[in-house]
C-alpha positions, 0 to 999 in steps of 0.5 A, a space after each residue: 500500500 502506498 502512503 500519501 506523505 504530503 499533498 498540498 495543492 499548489 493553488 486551487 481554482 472552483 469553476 462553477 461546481 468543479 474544483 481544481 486542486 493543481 500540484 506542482 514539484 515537492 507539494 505532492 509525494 508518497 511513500 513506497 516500500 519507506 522510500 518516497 518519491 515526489 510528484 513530477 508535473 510530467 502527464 496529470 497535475 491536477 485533481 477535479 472534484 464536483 462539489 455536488 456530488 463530491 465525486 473525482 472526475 479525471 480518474 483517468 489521469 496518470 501522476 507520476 512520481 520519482 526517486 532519483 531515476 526511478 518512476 512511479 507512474 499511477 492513474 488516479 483511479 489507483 492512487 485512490 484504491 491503494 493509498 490513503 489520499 481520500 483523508 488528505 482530500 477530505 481535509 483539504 476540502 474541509 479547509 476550504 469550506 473553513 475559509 468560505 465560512 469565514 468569508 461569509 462571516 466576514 461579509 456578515 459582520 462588514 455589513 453589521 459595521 455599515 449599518 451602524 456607521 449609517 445609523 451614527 451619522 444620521 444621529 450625528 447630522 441629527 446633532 449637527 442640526 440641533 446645534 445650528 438651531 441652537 446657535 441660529 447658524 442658518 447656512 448650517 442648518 440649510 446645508 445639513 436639511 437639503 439632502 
């Protein structure tokens, strides 16, 4: 059985309900017989998973992997039946639902911030036209009232 010792992608790309987990040198690598080979970007670099139905859609691609002068060459399909990858890509798509929580969380509190910086002004141009009637400034209240 082969162990997956590393497998970061490089950079991931969503396309619509597609992911892309592209790999480049030294970020993918196994471990055969203790001995570990490295990924080398020669025929498939990536990894395309439909979001729906979480299912890997290039099972036909070949990676290749070395060690010195020696190569492994392995289709998806049999990289997923004979190694451990299917935890690693399991964590990697848990991350990114991570960061797209964190995003809409974000997004969330961006606009609770706006909200209150829109109700502060209006209570302080409220003030500002208190102020101009108090101290009869009648240019000021004119330009604070005309919006």
């Amino acid at each position: 059985m082969l162990k997956i010792r590393r497998i970061e992608p490089f950079y991931t790309k969503r396309d619509g309900d597609r992911l892309k987990l592209v790999f480049a040198y030294q970020y993918f690598s196994i471990l055969k017989d203790d001995e570990l080979f490295h990924f080398i970007p020669v025929e498939g670099k990536e990894i395309i998973i439909n979001l729906k139905t979480l299912q890997i859609e290039n099972l036909s691609d070949v990676f290749v992997f070395q060690k010195s002068s020696r190569f492994i060459r392995l289709p998806l399909y049999q990289l997923l039946l004979v190694s451990n990858i299917h935890d690693h890509l399991q964590i990697i798509l848990s991350d990114l639902e991570l960061e797209k929580e964190t995003e809409s969380a974000y997004s969330a509190v961006n606009e609770e911030v706006n909200q209150l910086f829109a109700e502060l002004e209006l209570e302080n141009r409220e003030r500002m036209i208190d102020y101009a009637l108090e101290h009869r400034d009648k240019k000021m209240f004119e330009l604070l009232t005309q919006t």
